[in-house]
Every structure is written in structure tokens, then in C-alpha cells.
N, C-alpha and C positions, 0 to 999 in steps of 0.2 A: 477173669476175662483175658488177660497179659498172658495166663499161663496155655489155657485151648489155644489161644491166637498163636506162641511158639510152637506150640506140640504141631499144628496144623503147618507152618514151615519146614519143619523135620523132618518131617512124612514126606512133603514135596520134593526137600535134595534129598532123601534119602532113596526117591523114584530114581535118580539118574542111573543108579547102578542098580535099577531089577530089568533082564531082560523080559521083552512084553511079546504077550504074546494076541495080535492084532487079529479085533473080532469084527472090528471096525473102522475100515481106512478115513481117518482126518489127518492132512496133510498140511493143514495150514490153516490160521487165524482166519483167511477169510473165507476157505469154506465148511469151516468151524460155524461160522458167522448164519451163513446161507441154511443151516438147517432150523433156526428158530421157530415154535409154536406158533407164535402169530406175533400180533401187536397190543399195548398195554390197553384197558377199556377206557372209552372217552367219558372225560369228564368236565368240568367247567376250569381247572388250574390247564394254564397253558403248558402246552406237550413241548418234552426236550429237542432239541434240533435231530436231525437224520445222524445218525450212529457212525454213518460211511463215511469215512475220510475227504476230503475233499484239497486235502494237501498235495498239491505236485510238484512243488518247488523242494529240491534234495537237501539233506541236511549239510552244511559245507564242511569238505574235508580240511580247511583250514580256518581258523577264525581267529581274532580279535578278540579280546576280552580289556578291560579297563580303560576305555575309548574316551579321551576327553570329551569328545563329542554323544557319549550314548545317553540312552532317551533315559531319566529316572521317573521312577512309580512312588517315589517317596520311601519304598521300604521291600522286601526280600521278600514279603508275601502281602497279600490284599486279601479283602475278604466281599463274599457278596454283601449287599446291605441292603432292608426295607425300603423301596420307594415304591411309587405308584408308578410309574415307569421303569427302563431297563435301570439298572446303574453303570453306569460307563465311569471309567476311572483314564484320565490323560495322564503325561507326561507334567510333573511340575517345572522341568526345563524346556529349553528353547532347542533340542539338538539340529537344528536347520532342516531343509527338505530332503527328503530321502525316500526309500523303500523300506517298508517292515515287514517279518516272517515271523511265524514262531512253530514249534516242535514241540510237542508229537501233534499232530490231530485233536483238535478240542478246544483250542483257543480261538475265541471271536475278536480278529482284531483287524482295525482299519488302517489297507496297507500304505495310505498316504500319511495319515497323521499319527498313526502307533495307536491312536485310540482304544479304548479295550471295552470289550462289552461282556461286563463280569454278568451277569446275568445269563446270557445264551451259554457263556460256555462253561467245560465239562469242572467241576470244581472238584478241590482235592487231588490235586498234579501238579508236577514239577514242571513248570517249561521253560524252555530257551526261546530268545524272542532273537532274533538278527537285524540288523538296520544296517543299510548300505545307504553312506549320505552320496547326494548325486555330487558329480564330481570324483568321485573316489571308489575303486572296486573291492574295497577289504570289507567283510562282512562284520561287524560291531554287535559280538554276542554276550547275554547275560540271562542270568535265568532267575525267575519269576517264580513267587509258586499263588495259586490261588488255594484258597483256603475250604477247606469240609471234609466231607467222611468219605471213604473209600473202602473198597473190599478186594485184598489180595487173591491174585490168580492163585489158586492151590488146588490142592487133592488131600480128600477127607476122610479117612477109614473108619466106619462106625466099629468094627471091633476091634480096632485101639480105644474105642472111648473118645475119637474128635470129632466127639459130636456137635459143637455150634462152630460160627465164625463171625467171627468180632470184626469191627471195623476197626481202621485207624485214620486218623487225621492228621489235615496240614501237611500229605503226601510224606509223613514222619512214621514209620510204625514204631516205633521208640517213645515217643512222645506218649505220655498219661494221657488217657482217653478223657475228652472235655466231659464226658457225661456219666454222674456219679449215682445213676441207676434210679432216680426218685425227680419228682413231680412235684413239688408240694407247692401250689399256687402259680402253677405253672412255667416255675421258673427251671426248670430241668430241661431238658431234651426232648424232641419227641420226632421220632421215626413212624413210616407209613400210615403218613395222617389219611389219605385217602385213599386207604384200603385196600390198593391194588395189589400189594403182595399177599394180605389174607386173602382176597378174593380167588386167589390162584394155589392158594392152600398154603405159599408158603410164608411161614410163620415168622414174625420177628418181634424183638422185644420191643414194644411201643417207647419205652424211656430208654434205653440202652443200644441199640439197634444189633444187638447181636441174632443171626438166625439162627435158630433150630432146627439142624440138617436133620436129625435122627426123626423127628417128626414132621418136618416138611415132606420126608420122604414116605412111613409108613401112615401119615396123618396122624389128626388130633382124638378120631374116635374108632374104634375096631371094627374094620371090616370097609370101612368105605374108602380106602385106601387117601396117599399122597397125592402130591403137586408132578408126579408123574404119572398118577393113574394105579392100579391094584396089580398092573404085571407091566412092572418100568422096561422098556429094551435097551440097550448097551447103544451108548452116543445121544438117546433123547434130552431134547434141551427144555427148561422152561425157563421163558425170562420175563422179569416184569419192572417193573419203573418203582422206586421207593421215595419218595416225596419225604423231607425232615425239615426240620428247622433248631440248630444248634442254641448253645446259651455260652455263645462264646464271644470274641469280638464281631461276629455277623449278627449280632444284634436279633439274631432269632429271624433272620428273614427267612422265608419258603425256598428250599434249597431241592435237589432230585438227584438221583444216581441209578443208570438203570444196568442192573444186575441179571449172568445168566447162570443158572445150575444147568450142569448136566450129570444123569447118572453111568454106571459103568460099575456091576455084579462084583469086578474084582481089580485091582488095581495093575493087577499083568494085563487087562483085556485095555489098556490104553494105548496108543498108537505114540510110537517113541516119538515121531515129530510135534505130537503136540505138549508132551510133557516136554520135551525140550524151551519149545514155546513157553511155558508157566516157569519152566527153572530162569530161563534170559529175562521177564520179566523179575521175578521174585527176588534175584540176584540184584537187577540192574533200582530196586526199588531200596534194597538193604542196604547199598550201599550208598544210596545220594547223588542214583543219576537219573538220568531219565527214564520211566520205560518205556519206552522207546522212540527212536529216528525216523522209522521206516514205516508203523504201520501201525492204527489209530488203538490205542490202548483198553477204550473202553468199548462196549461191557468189560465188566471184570470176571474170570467166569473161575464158578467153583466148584469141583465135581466131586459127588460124592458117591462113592463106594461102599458096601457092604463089607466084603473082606480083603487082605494083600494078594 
């Protein structure tokens, strides 16, 4: 799994230096965003919040960091957890009244008491939370990660052979994947419990959650084509909601992460501003920052390609 998941970053910085040759203008994440299939089929598990950003407070060019006063969570990441209700996780201290923010897009948090509502939001990300206590204008930042699986923005060349892509966890791609491929009494892993990604053809390993690009794309049986149709066009998106539950410190609660493919014949026919897009994440995720400030990170979208 360790090994496709590198080879599949390789291929992506090794995009920045092929000039492209553009068969299809996307200029940007969000009207990348705007071409979507439709929406995931309804079912009785509650649907993920709206995908669009709703963040408009800027990320500050100056901050604070080790704030006698900042809000503690108890620990460097949190994890969602089983209840019958949301799980909301507070501050174990008292940092007095204030304002809270957090970065990128994804985090459900209440901007009077820092409250956090691990449940609504996007899990498996790094964030920075800011608190400005009233009285004082310095912003009071520290970052957070919430805890699950996630799937890196990349580009996938089936004739290199990168053909799946693996998740990684705890916003870590470093980190041994929680889940050791097997099920025995259910104590393993289990990715798209309700169907939605096979329902759309594309395929992913029920205990492992790795997809198979190579068959998501041409499908599972000959002739009746993929999760793009029997003659895919350059820039088609399909996306769908994958619904897991870990066997890690989240205790196996119902977790979700909704993911986009898009296809593209050859990796020159991609449009230089969006790979640029996938290398600033990829980069900014390798290294232990955010990805990103500006503009809401998920879907995570992963495009696969027939040839370079």
C-alpha cells in the first residue's frame, strides 16, 4: 500500500516540469468544483455538511502561537467518537471570553466558546484554530488535527502501473495505515459501508479502503464500462461520499469523506493551473502544514490517466 501511495506522489511532482498541453480549461479548485456529476444517493446515515467553504474571516498574517491564555483540547489531535448525538469536544481550560476561527474550511466550531463539533466536521486534517480574547488584538494560534482517513490530491498514470490509491491518516501520510487489511470479527476497518462508492462503480477495498483506479475506470466486468461511462471525456468528474468506520482511537464510530475522480486520456492534456493546485496541496501536506489558508480543501480529488 506505502509503496503505490509513494509512486502515486512521484508522478504528481514529477507533473510540474511536463509542459501541458490544455484540452480542457480548469483554472481553479472552485470551478474544478462546479463541474460535479450530481449528488451522493440518499440514504437513512446523516449526509456530510455542504462541501463550500463558508469561511470568510482571512487567515492572519501575523499570529501568536504559545499563548498563556490559549484554549486546550487536551491533546494535538482528537478523534471522532460513538454517541447518539453529535460529539462535541470543549476546551479543558478556562481561556476567558473571546473570538474563535479555525483554517482551512472544514472545522465546525463555536465562535463564542471554541466548542468543536467533531462530528460535522471534515475529519482527517490539520487545523489552526485562532482565538482573539476580547480585550486584546493578537490572534492566539495552534493547530489541531482531527483524526481519519483521507485521500491525497494526485494524478495517476495506469501505464506506470499506479493503479490504486491508499488513504492515509491523522492528516499524517507517514504514519503506518491503522488498517491491516482483514476483518476477523469485526474488528478491522471497514470502508464504504453504504455502498455509495460501488453504487457509482467505483470500487474500493471494503477493509483497507484503498481504490482501484484501473477498474473504477475500465470497470469490473467487459464491456459494460466504468464509474465514468464506456467513452470517459477529458475533465469528467465522478464523486461520491465514502462512509468508514476505523479500529483506532475513534472507537469505530461512523465516519465519511467525500471524494472526487476525474479522468484525463493523458497527463499533458491537464491544465498547468490545476496541477499546480494538487502539487501546493501535496507539498503543503508532506510537509506538516496546512493544506490550505485560502480555499476549503475537500473533496480531495484524484485524477486518473491512461498514459503521460
Amino acid at each position: 500500500m506505502k509503496k503505490s501511495f509513494l509512486s502515486g506522489l512521484t508522478a504528481l511532482l514529477f507533473l510540474a516540469t511536463i509542459p501541458c498541453a490544455c484540452h480542457k480549461t480548469i483554472n481553479s479548485e472552485a470551478e474544478m468544483q462546479t463541474q460535479s456529476n450530481g449528488s451522493d444517493t440518499t440514504h437513512p446515515i446523516q449526509q456530510p455538511p455542504n462541501s463550500q467553504s463558508t469561511q470568510t474571516v482571512p487567515f492572519p498574517e501575523t499570529g501568536v502561537t504559545g499563548c498563556a491564555y490559549a484554549p486546550d483540547y487536551g491533546d494535538s489531535i482528537i478523534f471522532p467518537q460513538p454517541t447518539a448525538n453529535d460529539y462535541i469536544v470543549s476546551s479543558i481550560n478556562n481561556p476567558g471570553s473571546g473570538k474563535y476561527f479555525s483554517w482551512p474550511a472544514g472545522m465546525v466550531i463555536d465562535s463564542l466558546t471554541g466548542a468543536i463539533n467533531v462530528t460535522k466536521s471534515e475529519t482527517g486534517l490539520r487545523y489552526a484554530i485562532g482565538f482573539v480574547k476580547n480585550g486584546t488584538t493578537d490572534t492566539c494560534m495552534q493547530n489541531l488535527i482531527i483524526g481519519g482517513a483521507a485521500y491525497m490530491d494526485s494524478v495517476y498514470v495506469l501505464a506506470d502501473n499506479q493503479t490504486t490509491s491508499s488513504p492515509y491518516f491523522d492528516a499524517n501520510p507517514f504514519q503506518a495505515p491503522v488498517c491491516d487489511g482483514s476483518n476477523v470479527s469485526g474488528s478491522g476497518c471497514q470502508f464504504d459501508i453504504t455502498n455509495d462508492a460501488k453504487n457509482k462503480k467505483i470500487i474500493v477495498d471494503k477493509n483497507t479502503g484503498v481504490i482501484d483506479l484501473k477498474k473504477t475506470l475500465d470497470g469490473t466486468l467487459l464491456g459494460l464500462g466504468g464509474a465514468f461511462g464506456l467513452i470517459p471525456a477529458d475533465g469528467q468528474i465522478v464523486e461520491t461520499t465514502i462512509y468508514y468506520r476505523l479500529n483506532d482511537a475513534s472507537n469505530n464510530a461512523l465516519q465519511h469523506i467525500t471524494v472526487q475522480l476525474m479522468y484525463f486520456n493523458s497527463k499533458s492534456s491537464i491544465n498547468t493551473g490545476l496541477v499546480n493546485s494538487l502539487l501546493l496541496k501535496v507539498n503543503n501536506v508532506l510537509t506538516g502544514n496546512l493544506i490550505s489558508k485560502t480555499t476549503n480543501p475537500r473533496p480531495p480529488l484524484i485524477i486518473i490517466t491512461r498514459f503521460n
